[in-house]
C-alpha positions as CSV (number, residue, x, y, z in Angstrom):
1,X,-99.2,77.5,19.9
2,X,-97.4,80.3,22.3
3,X,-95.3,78.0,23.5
4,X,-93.8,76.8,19.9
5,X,-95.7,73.4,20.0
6,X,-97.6,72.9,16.8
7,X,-100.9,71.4,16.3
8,X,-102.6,70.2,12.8
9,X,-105.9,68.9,12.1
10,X,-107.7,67.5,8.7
11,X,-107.7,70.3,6.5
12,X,-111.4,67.9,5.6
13,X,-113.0,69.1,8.9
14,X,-112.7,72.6,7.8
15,X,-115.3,73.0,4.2
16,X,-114.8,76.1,3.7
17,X,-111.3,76.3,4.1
18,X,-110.6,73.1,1.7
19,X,-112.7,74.8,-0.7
20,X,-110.8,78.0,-0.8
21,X,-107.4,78.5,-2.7
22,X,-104.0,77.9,-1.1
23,X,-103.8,82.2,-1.0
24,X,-107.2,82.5,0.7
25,X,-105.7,79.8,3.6
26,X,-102.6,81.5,4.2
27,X,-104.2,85.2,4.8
28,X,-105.8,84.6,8.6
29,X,-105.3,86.4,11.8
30,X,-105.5,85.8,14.9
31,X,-107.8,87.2,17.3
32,X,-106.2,89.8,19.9
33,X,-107.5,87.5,23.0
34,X,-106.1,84.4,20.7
35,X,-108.8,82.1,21.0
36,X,-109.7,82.7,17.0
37,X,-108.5,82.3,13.9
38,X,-109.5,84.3,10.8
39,X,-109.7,84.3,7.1
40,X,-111.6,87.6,6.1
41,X,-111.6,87.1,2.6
42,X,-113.6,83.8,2.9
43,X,-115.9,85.1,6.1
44,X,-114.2,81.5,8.0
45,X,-113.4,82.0,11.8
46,X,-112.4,79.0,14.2
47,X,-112.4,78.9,17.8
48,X,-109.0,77.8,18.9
49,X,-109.9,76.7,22.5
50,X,-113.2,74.3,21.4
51,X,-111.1,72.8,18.4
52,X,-108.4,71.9,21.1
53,X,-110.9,70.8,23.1
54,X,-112.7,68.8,20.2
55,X,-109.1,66.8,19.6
56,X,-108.7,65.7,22.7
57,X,-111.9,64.3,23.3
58,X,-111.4,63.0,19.4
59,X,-107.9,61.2,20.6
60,X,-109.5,59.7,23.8
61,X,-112.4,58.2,21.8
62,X,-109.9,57.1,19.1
63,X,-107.3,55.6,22.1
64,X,-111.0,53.7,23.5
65,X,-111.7,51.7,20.7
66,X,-108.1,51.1,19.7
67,X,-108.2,49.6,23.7
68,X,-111.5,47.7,22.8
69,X,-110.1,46.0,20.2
70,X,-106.5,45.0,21.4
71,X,-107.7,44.1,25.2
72,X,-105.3,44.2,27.7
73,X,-102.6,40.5,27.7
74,X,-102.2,38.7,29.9
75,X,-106.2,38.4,30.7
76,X,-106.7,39.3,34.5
């Protein structure tokens, strides 16, 4: 990120990108607005600001059921 914070995801929720080599992954590019990444040589482009936006939705669903299941002690 452009302010030195990094962010990873499961290479599984990219197909195309598990199913190319290690080379194909490392040649990208960004966009010159930097809201996408590129890998020309396997025709794969991601939208930076909807994956971002994807992961937090993803971690508040994640942080709801892991609320659902431990419920809040002592009982109200």
């Amino acid at each position: 990120m452009s302010n030195g914070q990094a962010v990873s995801f499961p290479l599984g929720w990219f197909p195309v990108l598990q199913a190319a080599t290690a080379a194909e992954r490392e040649h990208f590019a960004i966009s010159m607005d930097r809201h996408q990444l590129l890998w020309p040589e396997i025709d794969e482009d991601i939208n930076v600001p909807a994956l971002l936006s994807f992961q937090s939705e993803h971690a508040a669903r994640q942080r709801d059921s892991r609320e659902q299941a431990f419920p809040y002690w002592p009982p109200e």
